[in-house]
C-alpha positions in Angstrom: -34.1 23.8 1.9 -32.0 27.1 2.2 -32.5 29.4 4.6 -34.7 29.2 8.0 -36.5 32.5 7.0 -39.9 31.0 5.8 -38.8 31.4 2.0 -41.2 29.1 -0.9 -37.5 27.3 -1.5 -37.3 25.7 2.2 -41.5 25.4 2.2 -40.8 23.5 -1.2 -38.2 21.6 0.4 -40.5 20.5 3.7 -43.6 19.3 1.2 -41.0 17.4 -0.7 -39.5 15.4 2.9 -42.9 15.1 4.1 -44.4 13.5 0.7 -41.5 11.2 1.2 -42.3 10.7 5.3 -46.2 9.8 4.4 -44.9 6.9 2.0 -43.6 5.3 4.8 -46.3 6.4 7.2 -48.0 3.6 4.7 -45.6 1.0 5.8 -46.0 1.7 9.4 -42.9 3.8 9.7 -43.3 7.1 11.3 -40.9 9.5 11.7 -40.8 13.5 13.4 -39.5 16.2 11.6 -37.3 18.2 14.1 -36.5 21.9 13.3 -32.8 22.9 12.7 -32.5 25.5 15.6 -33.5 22.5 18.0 -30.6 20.6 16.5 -27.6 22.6 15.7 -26.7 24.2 19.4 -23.6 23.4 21.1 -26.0 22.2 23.9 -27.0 19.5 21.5 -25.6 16.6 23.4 -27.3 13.3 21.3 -26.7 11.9 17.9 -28.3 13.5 14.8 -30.1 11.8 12.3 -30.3 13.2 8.6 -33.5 12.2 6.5 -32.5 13.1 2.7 -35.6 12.1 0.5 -34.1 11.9 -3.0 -31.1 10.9 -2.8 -30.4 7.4 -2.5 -29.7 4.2 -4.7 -32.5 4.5 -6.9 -32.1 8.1 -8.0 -28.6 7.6 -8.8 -27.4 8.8 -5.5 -23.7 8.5 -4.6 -21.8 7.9 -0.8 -19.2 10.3 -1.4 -21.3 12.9 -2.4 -23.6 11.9 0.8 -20.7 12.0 2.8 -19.2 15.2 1.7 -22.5 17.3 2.5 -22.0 17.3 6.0 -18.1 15.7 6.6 -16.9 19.7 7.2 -19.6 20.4 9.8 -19.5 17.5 12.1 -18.4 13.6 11.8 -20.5 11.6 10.2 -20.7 8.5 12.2 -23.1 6.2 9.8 -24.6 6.6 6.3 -28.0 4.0 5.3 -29.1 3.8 1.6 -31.7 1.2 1.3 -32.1 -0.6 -1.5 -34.6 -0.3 -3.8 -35.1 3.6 -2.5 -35.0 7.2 -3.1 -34.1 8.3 0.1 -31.0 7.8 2.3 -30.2 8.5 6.2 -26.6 10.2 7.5 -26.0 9.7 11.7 -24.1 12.8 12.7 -22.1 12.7 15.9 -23.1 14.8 18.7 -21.4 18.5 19.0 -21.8 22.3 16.8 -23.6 22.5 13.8 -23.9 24.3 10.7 -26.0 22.6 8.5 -25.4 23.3 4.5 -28.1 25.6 3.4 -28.4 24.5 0.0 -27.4 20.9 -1.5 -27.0 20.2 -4.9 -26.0 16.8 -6.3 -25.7 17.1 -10.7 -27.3 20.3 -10.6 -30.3 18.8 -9.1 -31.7 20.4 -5.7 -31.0 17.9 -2.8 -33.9 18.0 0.5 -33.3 17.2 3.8 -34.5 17.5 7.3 -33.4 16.5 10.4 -35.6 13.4 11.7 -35.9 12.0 15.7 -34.3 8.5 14.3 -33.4 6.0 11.8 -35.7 3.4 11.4 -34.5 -0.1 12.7 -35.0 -1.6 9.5 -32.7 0.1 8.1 -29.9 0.0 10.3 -27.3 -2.5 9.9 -27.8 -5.6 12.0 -24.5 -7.6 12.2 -26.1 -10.2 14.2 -28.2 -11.0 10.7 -25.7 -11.8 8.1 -27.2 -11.4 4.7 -25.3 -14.5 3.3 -22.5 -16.9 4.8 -19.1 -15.7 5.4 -16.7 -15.4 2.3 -15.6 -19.6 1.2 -11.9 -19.1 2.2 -10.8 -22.6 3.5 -9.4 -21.7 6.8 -10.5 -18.0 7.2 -12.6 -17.6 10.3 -13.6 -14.2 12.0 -14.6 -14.7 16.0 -16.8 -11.7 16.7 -17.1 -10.1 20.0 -13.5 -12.4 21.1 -13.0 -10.1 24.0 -14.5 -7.7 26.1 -15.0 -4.0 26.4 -13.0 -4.3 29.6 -10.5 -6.6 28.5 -9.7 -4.7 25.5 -9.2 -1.6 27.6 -6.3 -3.4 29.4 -4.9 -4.4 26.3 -5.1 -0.6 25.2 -3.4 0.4 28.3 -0.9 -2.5 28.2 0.5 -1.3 25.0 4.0 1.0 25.3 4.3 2.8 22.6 7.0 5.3 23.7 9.7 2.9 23.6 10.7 0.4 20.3 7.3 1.9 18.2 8.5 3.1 14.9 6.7 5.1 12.6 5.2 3.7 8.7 4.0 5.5 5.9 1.0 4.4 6.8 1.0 3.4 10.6 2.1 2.9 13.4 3.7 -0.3 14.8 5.2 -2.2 17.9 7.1 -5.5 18.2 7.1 -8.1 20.7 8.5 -11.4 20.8 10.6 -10.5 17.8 10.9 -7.7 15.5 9.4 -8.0 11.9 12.0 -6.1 9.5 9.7 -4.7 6.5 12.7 -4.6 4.4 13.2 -8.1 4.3 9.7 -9.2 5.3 11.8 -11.4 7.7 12.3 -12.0 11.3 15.9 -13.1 12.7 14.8 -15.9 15.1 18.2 -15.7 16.9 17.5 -12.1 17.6 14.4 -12.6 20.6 13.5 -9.1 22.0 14.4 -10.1 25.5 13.3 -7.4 26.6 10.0 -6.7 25.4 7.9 -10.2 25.8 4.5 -10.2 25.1 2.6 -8.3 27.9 1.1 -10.3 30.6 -1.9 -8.3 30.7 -2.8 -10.8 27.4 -2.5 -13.6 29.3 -6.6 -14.3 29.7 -6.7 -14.0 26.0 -3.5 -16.2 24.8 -5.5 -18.5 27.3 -8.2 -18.6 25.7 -7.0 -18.2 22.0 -5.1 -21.7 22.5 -8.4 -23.3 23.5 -10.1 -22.5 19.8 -7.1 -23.0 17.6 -4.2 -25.4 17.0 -0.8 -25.2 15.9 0.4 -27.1 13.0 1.3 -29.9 15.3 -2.4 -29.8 16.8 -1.2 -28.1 19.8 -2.6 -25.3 21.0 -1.8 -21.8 19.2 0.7 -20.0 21.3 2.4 -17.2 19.6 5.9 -15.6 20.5 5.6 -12.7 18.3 3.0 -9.7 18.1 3.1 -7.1 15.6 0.5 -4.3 16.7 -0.5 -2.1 14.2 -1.8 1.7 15.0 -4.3 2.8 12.2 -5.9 6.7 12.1 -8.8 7.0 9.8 -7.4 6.8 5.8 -4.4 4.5 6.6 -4.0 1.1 5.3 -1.9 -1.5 4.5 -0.6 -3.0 1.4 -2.1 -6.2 -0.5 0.6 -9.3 0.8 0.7 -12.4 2.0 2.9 -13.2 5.4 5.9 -14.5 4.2 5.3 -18.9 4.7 8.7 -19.3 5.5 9.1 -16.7 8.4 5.9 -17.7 9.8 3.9 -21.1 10.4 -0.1 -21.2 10.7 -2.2 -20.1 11.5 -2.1 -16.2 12.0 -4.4 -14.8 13.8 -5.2 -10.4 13.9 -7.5 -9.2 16.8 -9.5 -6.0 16.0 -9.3 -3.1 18.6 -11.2 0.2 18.0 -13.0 0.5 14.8 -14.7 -1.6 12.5 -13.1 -2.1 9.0 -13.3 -4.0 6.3 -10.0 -6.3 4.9 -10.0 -7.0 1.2 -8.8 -9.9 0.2 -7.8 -12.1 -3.5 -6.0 -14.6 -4.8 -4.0 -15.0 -8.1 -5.3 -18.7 -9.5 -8.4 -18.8 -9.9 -8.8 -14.8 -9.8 -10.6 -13.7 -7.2 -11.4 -11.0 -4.9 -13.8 -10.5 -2.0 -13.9 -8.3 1.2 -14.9 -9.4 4.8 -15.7 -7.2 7.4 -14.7 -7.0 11.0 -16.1 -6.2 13.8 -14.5 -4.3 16.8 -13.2 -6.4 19.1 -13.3 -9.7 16.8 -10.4 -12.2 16.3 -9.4 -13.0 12.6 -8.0 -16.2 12.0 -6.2 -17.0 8.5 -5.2 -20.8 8.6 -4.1 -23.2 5.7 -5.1 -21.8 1.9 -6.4 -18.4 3.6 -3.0 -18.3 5.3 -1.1 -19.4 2.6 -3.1 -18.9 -0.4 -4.7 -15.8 -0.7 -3.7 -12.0 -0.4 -4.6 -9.3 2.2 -5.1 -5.9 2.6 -6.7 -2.8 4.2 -7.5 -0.1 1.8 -6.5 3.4 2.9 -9.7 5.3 2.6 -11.7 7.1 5.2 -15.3 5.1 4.8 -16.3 1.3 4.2 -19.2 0.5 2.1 -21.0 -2.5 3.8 -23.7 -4.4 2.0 -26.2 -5.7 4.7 -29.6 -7.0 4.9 -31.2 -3.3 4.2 -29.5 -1.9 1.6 -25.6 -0.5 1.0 -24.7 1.4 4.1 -21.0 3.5 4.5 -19.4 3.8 7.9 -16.5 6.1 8.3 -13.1 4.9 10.0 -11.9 5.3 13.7 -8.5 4.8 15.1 -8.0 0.6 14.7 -5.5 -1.1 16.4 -4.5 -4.6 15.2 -2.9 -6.7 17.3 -1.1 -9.7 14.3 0.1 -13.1 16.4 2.3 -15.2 14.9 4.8 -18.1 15.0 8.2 -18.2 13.7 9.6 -21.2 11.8 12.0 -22.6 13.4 14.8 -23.4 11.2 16.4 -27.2 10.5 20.0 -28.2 11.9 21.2 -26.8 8.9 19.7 -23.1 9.8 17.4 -23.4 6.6 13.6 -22.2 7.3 11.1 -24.6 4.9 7.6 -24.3 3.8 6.1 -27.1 1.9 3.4 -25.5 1.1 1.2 -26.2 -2.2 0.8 -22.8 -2.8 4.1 -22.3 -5.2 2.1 -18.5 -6.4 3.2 -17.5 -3.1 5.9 -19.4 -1.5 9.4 -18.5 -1.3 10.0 -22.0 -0.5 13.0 -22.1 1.7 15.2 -19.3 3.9 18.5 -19.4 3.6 20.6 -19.4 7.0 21.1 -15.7 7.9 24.6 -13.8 8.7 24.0 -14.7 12.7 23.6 -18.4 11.7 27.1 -18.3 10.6 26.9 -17.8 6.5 28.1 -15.0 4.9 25.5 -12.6 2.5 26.1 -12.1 -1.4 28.9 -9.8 -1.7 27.0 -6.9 -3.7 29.7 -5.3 -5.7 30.6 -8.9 -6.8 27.1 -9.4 -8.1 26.8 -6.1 -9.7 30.1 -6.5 -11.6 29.2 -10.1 -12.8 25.8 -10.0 -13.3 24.7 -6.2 -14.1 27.8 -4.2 -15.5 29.3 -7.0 -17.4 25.9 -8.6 -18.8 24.9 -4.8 -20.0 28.1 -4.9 -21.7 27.7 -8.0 -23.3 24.3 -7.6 -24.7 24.8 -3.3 -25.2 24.1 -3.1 -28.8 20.8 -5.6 -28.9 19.8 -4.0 -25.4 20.2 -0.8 -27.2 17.7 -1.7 -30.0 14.9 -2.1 -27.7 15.6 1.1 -25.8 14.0 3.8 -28.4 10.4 5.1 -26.8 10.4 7.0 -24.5 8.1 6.7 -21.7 5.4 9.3 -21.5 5.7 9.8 -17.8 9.2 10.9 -18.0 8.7 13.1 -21.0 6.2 15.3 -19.1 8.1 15.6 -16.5 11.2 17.1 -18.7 8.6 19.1 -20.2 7.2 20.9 -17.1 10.9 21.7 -16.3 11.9 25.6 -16.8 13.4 27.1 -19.6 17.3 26.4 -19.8 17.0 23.7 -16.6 20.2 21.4 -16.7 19.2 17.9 -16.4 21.1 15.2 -15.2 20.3 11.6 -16.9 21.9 9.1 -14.1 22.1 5.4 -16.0 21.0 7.0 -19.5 21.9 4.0 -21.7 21.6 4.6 -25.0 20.4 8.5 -24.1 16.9 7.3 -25.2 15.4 10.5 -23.7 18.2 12.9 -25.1 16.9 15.2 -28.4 13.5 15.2 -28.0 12.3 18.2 -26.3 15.1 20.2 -28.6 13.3 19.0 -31.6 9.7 20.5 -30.2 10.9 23.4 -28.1 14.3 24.2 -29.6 16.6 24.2 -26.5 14.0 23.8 -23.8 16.6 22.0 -21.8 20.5 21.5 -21.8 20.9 17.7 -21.1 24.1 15.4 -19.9 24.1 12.0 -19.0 26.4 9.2 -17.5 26.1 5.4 -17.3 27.9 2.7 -16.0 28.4 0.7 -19.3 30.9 1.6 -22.0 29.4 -0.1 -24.5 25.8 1.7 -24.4 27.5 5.1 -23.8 29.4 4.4 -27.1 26.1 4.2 -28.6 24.5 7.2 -27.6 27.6 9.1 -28.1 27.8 8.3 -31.8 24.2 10.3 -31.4 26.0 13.4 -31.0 24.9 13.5 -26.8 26.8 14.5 -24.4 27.5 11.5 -22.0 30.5 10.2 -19.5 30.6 7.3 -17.9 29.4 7.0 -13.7 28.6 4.8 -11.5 25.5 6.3 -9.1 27.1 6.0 -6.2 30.0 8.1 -7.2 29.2 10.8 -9.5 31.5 12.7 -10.6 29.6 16.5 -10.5 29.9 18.8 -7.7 27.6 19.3 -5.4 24.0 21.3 -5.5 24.6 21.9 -9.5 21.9 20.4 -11.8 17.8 21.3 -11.9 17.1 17.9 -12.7 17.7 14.4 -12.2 16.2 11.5 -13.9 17.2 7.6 -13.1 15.1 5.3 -14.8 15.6 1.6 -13.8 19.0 1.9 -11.8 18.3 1.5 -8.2 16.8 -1.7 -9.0 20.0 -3.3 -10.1 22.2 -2.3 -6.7 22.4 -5.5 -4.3 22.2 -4.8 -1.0 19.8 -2.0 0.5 22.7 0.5 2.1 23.5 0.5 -1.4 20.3 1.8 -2.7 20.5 4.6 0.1 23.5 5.7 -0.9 22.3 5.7 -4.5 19.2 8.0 -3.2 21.8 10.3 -1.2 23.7 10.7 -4.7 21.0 11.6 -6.4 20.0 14.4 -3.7 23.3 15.8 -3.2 23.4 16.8 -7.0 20.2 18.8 -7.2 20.2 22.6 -6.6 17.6 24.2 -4.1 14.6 23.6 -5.2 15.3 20.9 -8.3 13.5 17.6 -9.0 14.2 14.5 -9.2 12.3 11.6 -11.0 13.7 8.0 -9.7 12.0 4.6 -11.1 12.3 0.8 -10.0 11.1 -2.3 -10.8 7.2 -3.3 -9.1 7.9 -7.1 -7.6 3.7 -6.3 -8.4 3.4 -6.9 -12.0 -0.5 -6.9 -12.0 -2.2 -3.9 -10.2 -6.1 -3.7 -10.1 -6.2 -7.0 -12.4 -4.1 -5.4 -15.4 -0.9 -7.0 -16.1 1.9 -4.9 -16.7 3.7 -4.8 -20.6 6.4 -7.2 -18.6 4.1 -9.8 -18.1 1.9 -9.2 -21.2 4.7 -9.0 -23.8 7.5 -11.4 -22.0 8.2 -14.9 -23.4 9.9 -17.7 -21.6 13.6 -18.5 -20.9 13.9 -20.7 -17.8 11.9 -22.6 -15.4 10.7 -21.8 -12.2 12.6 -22.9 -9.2 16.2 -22.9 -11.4 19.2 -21.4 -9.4 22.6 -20.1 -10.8 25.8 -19.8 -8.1 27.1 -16.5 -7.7 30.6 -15.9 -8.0 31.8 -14.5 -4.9 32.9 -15.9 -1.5 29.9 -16.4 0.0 29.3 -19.6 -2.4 25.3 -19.3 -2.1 23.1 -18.8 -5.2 20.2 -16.3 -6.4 17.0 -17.8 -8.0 16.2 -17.4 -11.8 12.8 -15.7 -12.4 10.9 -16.9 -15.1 10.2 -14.5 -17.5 7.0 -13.2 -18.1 5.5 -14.3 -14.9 5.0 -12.2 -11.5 8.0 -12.0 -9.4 8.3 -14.6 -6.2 11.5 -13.4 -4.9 12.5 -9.7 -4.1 16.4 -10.4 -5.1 16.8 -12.6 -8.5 18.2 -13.1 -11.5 16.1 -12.0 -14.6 17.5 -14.3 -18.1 18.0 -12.0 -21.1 17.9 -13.3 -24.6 20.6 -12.0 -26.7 19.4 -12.1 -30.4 22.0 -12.6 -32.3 23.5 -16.1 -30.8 20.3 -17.1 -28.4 22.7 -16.9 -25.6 21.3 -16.5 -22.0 22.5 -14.0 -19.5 21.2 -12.7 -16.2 20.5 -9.6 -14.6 20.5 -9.1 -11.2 17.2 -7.0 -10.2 15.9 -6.2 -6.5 12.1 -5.8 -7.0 10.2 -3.5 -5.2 7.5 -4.1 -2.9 5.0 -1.6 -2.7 5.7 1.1 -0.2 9.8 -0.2 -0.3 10.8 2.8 -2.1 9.2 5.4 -0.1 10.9 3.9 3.3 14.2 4.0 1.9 13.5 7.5 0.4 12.3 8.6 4.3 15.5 7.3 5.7 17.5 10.1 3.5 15.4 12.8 3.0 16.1 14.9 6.4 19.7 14.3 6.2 19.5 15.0 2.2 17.1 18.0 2.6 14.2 16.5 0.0 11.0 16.5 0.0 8.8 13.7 -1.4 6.7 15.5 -4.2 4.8 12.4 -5.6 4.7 8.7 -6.0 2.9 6.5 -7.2 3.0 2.7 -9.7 3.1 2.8 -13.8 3.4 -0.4 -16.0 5.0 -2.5 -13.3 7.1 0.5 -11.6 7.7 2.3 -8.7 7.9 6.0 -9.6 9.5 9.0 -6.9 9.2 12.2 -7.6 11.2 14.5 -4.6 12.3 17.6 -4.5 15.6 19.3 -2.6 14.2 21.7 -0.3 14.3 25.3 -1.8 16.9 27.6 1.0 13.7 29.7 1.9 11.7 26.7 3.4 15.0 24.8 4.9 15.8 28.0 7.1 
């Protein structure tokens, strides 16, 4: 169908539909063919319904392609492709249209007309589950939990103008207590006083503690509420609620639109998505509390398999009101889960700084345990340190002729000499780490190297094209710390130069591939071993056990030196997804950088940013 000027492409097009229509006709399903002019007017004021007659799951069709056909003209509120069929059905929103006048899908024409409904049977019926909910012990979804009215007040209940801060990928507001994402902690002697949970909830708390129980068989009452703001395309990474911060159950009521939450678990592996409904009340208790990862997938659309077929719905605004409650910790101020779910469990909390007990001292734990370990096992570190990484060497490649490039913990200078070899002088490179020993090494190479810590490096300001620093960031032991390593970096680069900063993943598997870590790792220690820090503080980090994922965020990683067997640890801060970003959007206005990309690589956390060329900053 082209063009509504009587043309044998658009008559070809309307024999094809109505060949389609008549096979239905046979099943008692009739449907009107209404013409475009009738439908495309502004004074349109009703749905529209999209009848495409070869394009569905038996001719190969595909959603996104559906989708895209008419996502530019107007939104598309629902997309049906029954199984077993040809054809397919899009439910437009009412409003202006300018319908595509030609639709091709792998070079094949695509026909379409506009139709005066979809058929019932094959619109998704939520009240006729196609199969029992998903077997997670303890997960149970509540549909229609509150009312259209109730979850109006709720809406309106919400303040967003004061204590909301602003994700990468949503919006959020606290009450009770705040939930700091950096620490995927709350500070229980740190109540937000001022900012209770609204009494316009009351009705609902109410009737929340009537269906579930504490872990004391009380009813559920929470005292802290994390509501989420979600646009269309946001999400929120895979995780499970830290067990010692929180008891069970958690519950998440669904405002707005629909979605669907993804969820998986390590042992056995699994994965499986379950769908809620607006205005439905989530509950994750026990193994689906403690046991089992969630997330919401930033994408735009959900494909939903029902009764009739697969069907897509786009995204709304969602707002997702989390309860919780907070441990409480012992008369010793230690917070303890005794969960069986070690894959997950951090186990116990440590009393924080308001309970009395000092933190680590970080420059005591990066001179014991980072710079003095590196300069103990330099020379058989240095003999595993010769390939570069791909990733790394395209980005010096894509650099300009002449660009000076700054190598910020360069080690051994594994990434010097390469490009001079293929491109004779592409760039001019220098380099600085913090160890003597490995600088020695690379050095004896005939590369030009000094020796820097990243906090203070010793170049003047707004002087190189390029920085790289692989694997540093990770090894700096409190977070102020990794700011100011990020505000180093930046203050180095000219107008307009790049910087390519990796960290450790605390995900070592991403889309069920293990990283080379956990593939290539063997063992040193068991889990659960500790090993005292030497500072004043007197606490202790945990050991991680090599080759397996990482349970804590700040540990010590046991190297194996090869010449003795001798064991020595590394401190490391692992990254959660999204952690480097935040701290990255913390420094970039004051810094003047731009994120230019991120994204994971073989257990890493890759930045890419960019100081702000003069032109664009005035």
């Amino acid at each position: 169908m082209v063009k509504d000027d009587g043309s044998s492409l658009k008559k070809k097009a309307f024999r094809k539909v109505r060949k389609t229509l008549k096979t239905l006709e046979k099943e008692g399903i009739v449907l009107e063919i209404l013409q475009q002019k009738d439908v495309k007017t502004s004074e349109f004021e009703k749905e529209r319904h999209v009848f495409v007659s070869n394009l569905g799951l038996t001719s190969g069709g595909s959603t996104a392609a559906l989708l895209s056909f008419f996502s530019s003209q107007s939104l598309v509120r629902s997309v049906a492709m029954p199984k077993g069929r040809p054809f397919s059905f899009l439910t437009l929103d009412p409003g202006p249209l300018c319908p595509p006048s030609c639709l091709h899908f792998k070079e094949e024409l695509i026909y379409y007309a506009f139709v005066d409904r979809v058929p019932d049977c094959f619109k998704l019926n939520f009240s006729v589950p196609k199969k029992q909910p998903p077997a997670i012990p303890g997960l149970r979804v509540v549909d229609d939990f509150v009312s259209q009215e109730e979850e109006e007040l709720i809406l309106l209940s919400i303040d967003w103008k004061s204590q909301a801060a602003a994700l990468r990928s949503r919006r959020v507001r606290h009450y009770g207590y705040v939930f700091n994402y950096l620490t995927n902690h709350v500070d229980p002697g740190s109540p937000l006083l001022e900012d209770p949970i609204p009494v316009a909830w009351s009705g609902v708390l109410r009737r929340i503690g009537e269906i579930v129980s504490d872990q004391e068989g009380l009813a559920f009452r929470p005292n802290q509420v994390t509501v989420n703001h979600y646009e269309s395309g946001q999400g929120i990474p895979s995780h499970v609620d830290t067990h010692t911060a929180f008891e069970s159950p958690i519950l998440s009521l669904s405002l707005g639109s629909s979605l669907a939450m993804d969820f998986k678990r390590k042992f056995p592996e699994e994965e499986m998505s379950v769908w809620l409904p607006s205005r439905s009340l989530l509950i994750l208790d026990g193994e689906a509390r403690y046991g089992w990862e969630h997330r919401i997938s930033p994408r735009a659309t959900d494909v939903v398999d029902t009764p009739t077929g697969l069907q897509v719905f786009p995204r709304g605004t969602r707002i997702s009101i989390t309860m919780r409650r907070i441990r409480i910790p012992d008369d010793k101020g230690w917070r303890r889960c005794h969960c069986e779910f070690k894959d997950y469990c951090d186990r116990e909390r440590a009393p924080s700084v308001s309970d009395g007990r000092p933190k680590l001292d970080p420059v005591a734990v990066e001179t014991e345990y980072v710079h003095q370990v590196y300069e103990d096992i330099a020379d058989h570190f240095s003999a595993t340190r010769y390939k570069p990484w791909p990733k790394v060497m395209s980005f010096l490649s894509s650099l300009p002729f002449g660009s000076l490039v700054l190598d910020v913990g360069c080690g051994n200078g594994k990434y010097f000499g390469h490009l001079r070899q293929e491109l004779s002088g592409h760039i001019v490179e220098l380099g600085c780490d913090a160890s003597d020993s490995l600088l020695n090494v690379g050095s004896s190479r005939g590369f030009e190297l000094f020796l820097a810590n990243v906090l203070r490096l010793p170049v003047r300001p707004s002087s190189v094209d390029a920085v790289l620093c692989i694997a540093v960031v990770h090894h700096l032991a409190s977070r102020e710390r990794r700011l100011d390593a990020l505000r180093s970096l930046s203050s180095v680069l000219r107008p307009g130069g790049l910087a390519f900063v990796t960290v450790w993943a605390r995900e070592q598997k991403r889309k069920g591939v293990a990283s080379f870590y956990l593939r290539h790792s063997g063992e040193t220690e068991g889990p659960g071993d500790t090993v005292e820090v030497n500072d004043a503080s007197c606490a202790s980090l945990p050991v991680h056990q090599s080759g397996h994922e990482f349970t804590h965020a700040d540990c010590l990683v046991p190297w194996k030196r090869a010449s003795d067997g001798k064991i020595f640890h590394r401190y490391y801060h692992v990254f959660s997804e999204g952690e480097l970003e935040v701290l990255f959007q913390e420094i970039s206005v004051v810094s003047g950088v731009k994120l230019v990309e991120s994204f994971y690589e073989q257990g890493n956390w890759c930045l890419v940013f960019q100081k702000i060329p003069l032109k664009q900053a005035e």
